[in-house]
BALUMPA-623822 format. One record per residue (C-alpha): residue in one letter; z, x, y. Coordinates in steps of 0.2 Angstrom, whole numbers, plus 2048, in hexadecimal, padded with zeros to 3 digits. Example, Ala and Ser with C-alpha at 12.3 -4.5 7.8 and 13.67 -1.06 7.14 Angstrom:
2
A82783E7EAS8248447FB
END
This chain:
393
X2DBF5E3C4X2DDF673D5X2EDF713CDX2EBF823C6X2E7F823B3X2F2F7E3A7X2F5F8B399X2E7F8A38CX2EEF8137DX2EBF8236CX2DAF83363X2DBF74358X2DDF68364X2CDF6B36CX2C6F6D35CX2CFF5C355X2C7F53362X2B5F58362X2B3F55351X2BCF43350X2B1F3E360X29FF46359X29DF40349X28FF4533EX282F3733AX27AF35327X26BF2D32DX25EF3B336X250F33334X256F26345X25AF36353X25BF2A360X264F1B357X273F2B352X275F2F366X279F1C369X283F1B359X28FF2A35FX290F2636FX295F1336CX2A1F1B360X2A9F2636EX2ACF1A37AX2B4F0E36EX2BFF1B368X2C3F11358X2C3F2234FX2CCF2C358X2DBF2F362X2D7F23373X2CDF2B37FX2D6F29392X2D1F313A3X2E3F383A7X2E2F343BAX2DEF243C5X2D2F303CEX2C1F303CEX2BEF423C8X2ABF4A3CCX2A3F523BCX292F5E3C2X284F613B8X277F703BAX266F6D3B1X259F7C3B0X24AF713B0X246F5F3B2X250F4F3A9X23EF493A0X23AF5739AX239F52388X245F61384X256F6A388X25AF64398X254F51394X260F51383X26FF58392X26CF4D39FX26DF3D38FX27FF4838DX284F453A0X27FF3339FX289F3038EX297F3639AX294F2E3A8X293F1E39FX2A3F21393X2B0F243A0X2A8F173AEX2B1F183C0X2BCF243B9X2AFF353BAX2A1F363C6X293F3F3C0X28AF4C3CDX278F533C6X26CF5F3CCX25DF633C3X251F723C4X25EF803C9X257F923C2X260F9C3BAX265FA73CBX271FA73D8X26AF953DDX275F903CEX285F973D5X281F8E3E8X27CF7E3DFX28EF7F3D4X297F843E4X290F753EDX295F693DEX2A9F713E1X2A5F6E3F1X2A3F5B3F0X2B3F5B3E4X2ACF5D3D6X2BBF643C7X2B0F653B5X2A0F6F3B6X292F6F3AAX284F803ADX278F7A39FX26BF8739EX26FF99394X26CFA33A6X279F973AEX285F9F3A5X288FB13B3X288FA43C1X295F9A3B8X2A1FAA3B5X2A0FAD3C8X2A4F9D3CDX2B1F993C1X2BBFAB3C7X2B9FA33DAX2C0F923D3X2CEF943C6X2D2F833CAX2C1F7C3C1X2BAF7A3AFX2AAF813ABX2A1F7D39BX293F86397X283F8238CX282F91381X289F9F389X294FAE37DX29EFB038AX2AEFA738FX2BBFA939EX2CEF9F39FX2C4F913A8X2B2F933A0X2B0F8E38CX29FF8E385X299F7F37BX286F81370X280F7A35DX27AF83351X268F7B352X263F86345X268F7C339X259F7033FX24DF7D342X251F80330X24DF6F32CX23FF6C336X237F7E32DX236F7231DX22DF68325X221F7232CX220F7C31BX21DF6E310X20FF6531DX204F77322X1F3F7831AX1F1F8831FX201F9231DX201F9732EX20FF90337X212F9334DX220F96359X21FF9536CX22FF9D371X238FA1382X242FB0380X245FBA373X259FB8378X264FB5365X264FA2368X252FA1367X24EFAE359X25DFA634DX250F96350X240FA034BX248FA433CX250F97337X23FF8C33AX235F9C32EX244F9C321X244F8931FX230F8931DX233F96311X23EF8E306X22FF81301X21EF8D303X222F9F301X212FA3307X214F9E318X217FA7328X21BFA4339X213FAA349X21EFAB35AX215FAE36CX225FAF379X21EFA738AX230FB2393X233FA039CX23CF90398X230F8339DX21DF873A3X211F7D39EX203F893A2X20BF96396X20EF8938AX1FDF84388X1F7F97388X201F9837BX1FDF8A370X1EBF8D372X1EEF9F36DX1F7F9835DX1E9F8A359X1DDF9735CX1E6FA134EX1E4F95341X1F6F8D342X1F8F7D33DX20AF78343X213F7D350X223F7D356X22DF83365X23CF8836CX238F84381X241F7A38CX235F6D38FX22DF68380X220F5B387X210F6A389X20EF6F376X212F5F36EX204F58377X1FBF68374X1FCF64362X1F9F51362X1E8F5536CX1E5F62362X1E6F5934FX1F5F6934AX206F64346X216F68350X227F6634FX233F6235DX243F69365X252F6436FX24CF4F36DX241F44364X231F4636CX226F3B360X221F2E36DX215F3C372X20DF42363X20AF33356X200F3F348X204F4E34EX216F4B34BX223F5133DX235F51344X240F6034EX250F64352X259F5735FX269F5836AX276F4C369X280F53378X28BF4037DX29BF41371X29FF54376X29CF53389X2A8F43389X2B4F4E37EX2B3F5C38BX2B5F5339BX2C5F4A392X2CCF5B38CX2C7F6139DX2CFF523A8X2E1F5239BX2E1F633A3X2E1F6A38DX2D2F75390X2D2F85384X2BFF89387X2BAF83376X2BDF8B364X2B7F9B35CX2C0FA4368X2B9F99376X2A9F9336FX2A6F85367X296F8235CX292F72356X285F6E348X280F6333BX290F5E335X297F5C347X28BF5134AX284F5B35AX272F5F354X268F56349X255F53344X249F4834EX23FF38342X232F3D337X221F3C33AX215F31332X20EF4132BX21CF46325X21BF4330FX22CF37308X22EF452FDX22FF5030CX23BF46314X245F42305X248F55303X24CF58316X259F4C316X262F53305X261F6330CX267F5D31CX277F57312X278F67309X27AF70319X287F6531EX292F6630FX28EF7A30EX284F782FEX275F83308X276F8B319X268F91321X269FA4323X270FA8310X26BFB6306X25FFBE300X256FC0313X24BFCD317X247FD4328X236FD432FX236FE832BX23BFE2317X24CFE9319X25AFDF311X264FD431FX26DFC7313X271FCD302X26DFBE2F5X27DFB42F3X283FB8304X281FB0314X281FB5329X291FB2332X28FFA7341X293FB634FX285FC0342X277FB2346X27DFB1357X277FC335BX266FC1351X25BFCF35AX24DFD034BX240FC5343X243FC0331X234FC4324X227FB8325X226FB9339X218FC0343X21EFC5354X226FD035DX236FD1367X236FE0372
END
C-alpha cells in the first residue's frame, strides 16, 4: 500500500464487485434484520468471488464523521459501515475513527493526523469533507480517499453516495396516504441538490396517492442543531402539518418532536422507530457494510478506479444500498402492501421517481410525460417541484 498507485483499471471490475457484495434485499419491512443479512453474506463470500486482504499487514482504514455516532442519523448508519468493516476483515484492517470533525480545515488536520498514524484508505463522510479530502489526497498520492457524496473525483479520490431518493420517494406514499390534513413538512439542512432531489422525491411520491397534498420545507442552514430543529418542527406543527419528515443529520430532535406532539414523521439515514411508537411510519435507511468492505478490498488489491459514472458510483434500491425503515403501526396493510410493490417496481425500472409529466414550482414543464430525469440531471436539482412551499435562495 505504501507504493505509488497502480494505474486505474477498468470500470467493470469495480462495478462487478460492488454489486455481487451488496445485494439488494426483498423484505423492507426488517431494515435492521437486511443490514445483518448483507453483511453475514459479505464476509462469507459464498456469492462472490473470495474476498482476501492482499497483504499480511495490518493495514489502518480512517474514518471522519461530521457529527456524533448515536445520532439516529447520517453519521450513526456510517459508523454501522466502518464497524461492518472492522469486523469482516478482523486483524487484517485496523480501523481509526474520529467523530464530530466540521466541515473545515479541522477536517484536513484530523485526515493528516490519521496518514500520520499509517493510515492507507480514508473515509471523509460528510458532503463539506469532500475540499479537505482533495487537498490531502494531492499531498498524498500514495493514499485512497473515498468520499461520501461529493461530484468530484481525483486519481486517488472516488466518490461513492445512493440514490436515497428513491426512498424519500417511498416514504412520500406513506406520508400521503396517512395525512389528515393534506399538509405535509420538511426540516431541511441546505438547499445543496442532494437534499432538494429528497424534498422532491418525498412531494412526488405523496403525490402519486393524494393530489391534493403539499409539502412545506423550512431549511435550519446546519446539519444537526437541535435547537433549530425544534424551531422548526414547532414552526411546522404550528402550521397545521401533520407529518413531517426531514433531511438532518441527526434525526433524534424531530422524531421525538413528533411523537410528543401526536403528528406523524418519517425518518432518514436509520430506522429510528424505537423512538416514536405512534408517531412513526418508515424512512429512508443506510445500508453502508457491503460497499465499505468492497472499497477497502478494491483499495487494499491496489484496483482502485474511484468508482463508476466516470468516478462516481450511486448505489440505490436495486444495489441494495438504501432501503426503507419498518412500518409504523399507523401505517394501513394496504399502505404498506403498495409501498412494497412500488418499491419492486423501482427496482425492476417499472416506475422511477422523477418521471414525466413534472412541473416546476413556477408550473413550467421539467419532465415531459413519458420521459424521465438522468441521474447527472437529479444530481444538480436547484428548484422545488410543484406542490412545495419554500424557498431556496
Amino acid at each position: 500500500m505504501k507504493k505509488k498507485m497502480n494505474k486505474l483499471v477498468a470500470l467493470g471490475l469495480c462495478l462487478t464487485m460492488v454489486l455481487s457484495s451488496v445485494g439488494c434485499s426483498s423484505k423492507a419491512d426488517n431494515s435492521k434484520a437486511n443490514k445483518d443479512s448483507a453483511n453475514s453474506e459479505s464476509a462469507s463470500g459464498s456469492e462472490t468471488k473470495e474476498q482476501t486482504v492482499s497483504s499480511d499487514k495490518k493495514v489502518k482504514v480512517g474514518f471522519i464523521f461530521v457529527g456524533s455516532k448515536s445520532d439516529y442519523g447520517y453519521n450513526q448508519a456510517a459508523y454501522e459501515g466502518s464497524v461492518a468493516v472492522e469486523e469482516y476483515f478482523g486483524d487484517k484492517v485496523e480501523v481509526i475513527r474520529s467523530e464530530n470533525i466540521p466541515e473545515t480545515a479541522e477536517a484536513s488536520r484530523v485526515l493528516e493526523q490519521m496518514i500520520q498514524q499509517g493510515a492507507e484508505v480514508l473515509f471523509p463522510t460528510s458532503y463539506g469533507h469532500l475540499e479537505p479530502a482533495m487537498e490531502v489526497a494531492a499531498e498524498y498520492p500514495d493514499k485512497v480517499f473515498y468520499h461520501q457524496g461529493g461530484l468530484q473525483t481525483s486519481e486517488n479520490l472516488g466518490t461513492y453516495f445512493g440514490t436515497v431518493w428513491e426512498s424519500f420517494y417511498l416514504s412520500g406514499i406513506a406520508a400521503g396516504s396517512c395525512t389528515k390534513t393534506n399538509k405535509l413538512g420538511f426540516v431541511a439542512s441546505f438547499p445543496i441538490p442532494q437534499v432538494l432531489d429528497n424534498i422532491n422525491a418525498f412531494q412526488l411520491g405523496a403525490q402519486s396517492v393524494n393530489p391534493e397534498v403539499t409539502t412545506t420545507v423550512i431549511f435550519t442552514g446546519d446539519w444537526s442543531d437541535p435547537a433549530l430543529q425544534t424551531s422548526a418542527a414547532n414552526t411546522l406543527i404550528d402550521g397545521g402539518i401533520d407529518v413531517i419528515s426531514q433531511h438532518q443529520d441527526s434525526t433524534k430532535t424531530i422524531v421525538e418532536i413528533c411523537e410528543n406532539a401526536g403528528i406523524y414523521t418519517t425518518g432518514n439515514h436509520v430506522d429510528a422507530s424505537e423512538l416514536a411508537s405512534n408517531a412513526w411510519l418508515t424512512g429512508a435507511v443506510w445500508n453502508w457494510g457491503p460497499l465499505f468492505i468492497d472499497m477497502t478490498q478494491t483499495a487494499l488489491d491496489e484496483k482502485f478506479d474511484g468508482s463508476i459514472y466516470d468516478g462516481k458510483y450511486r448505489g440505490g434500491l436495486k444495489e441494495g444500498v438504501i432501503d426503507i425503515a419498518p412500518f409504523g403501526k399507523s401505517v394501513p396493510e394496504d399502505v404498506q402492501a403498495l409501498i412494497l410493490e412500488t418499491k419492486e417496481k423501482m427496482i425492476s425500472g417499472e416506475i422511477y421517481a422523477f418521471e414525466g409529466e413534472i412541473r416546476k414550482q413556477d408550473g413550467s414543464i421539467l419532465v415531459k410525460e413519458g420521459e424521465r430525469l438522468t441521474l447527472d440531471e437529479v444530481e444538480s436539482m436547484d428548484y422545488f417541484v410543484e406542490g412545495v412551499i419554500g424557498s431556496i435562495k
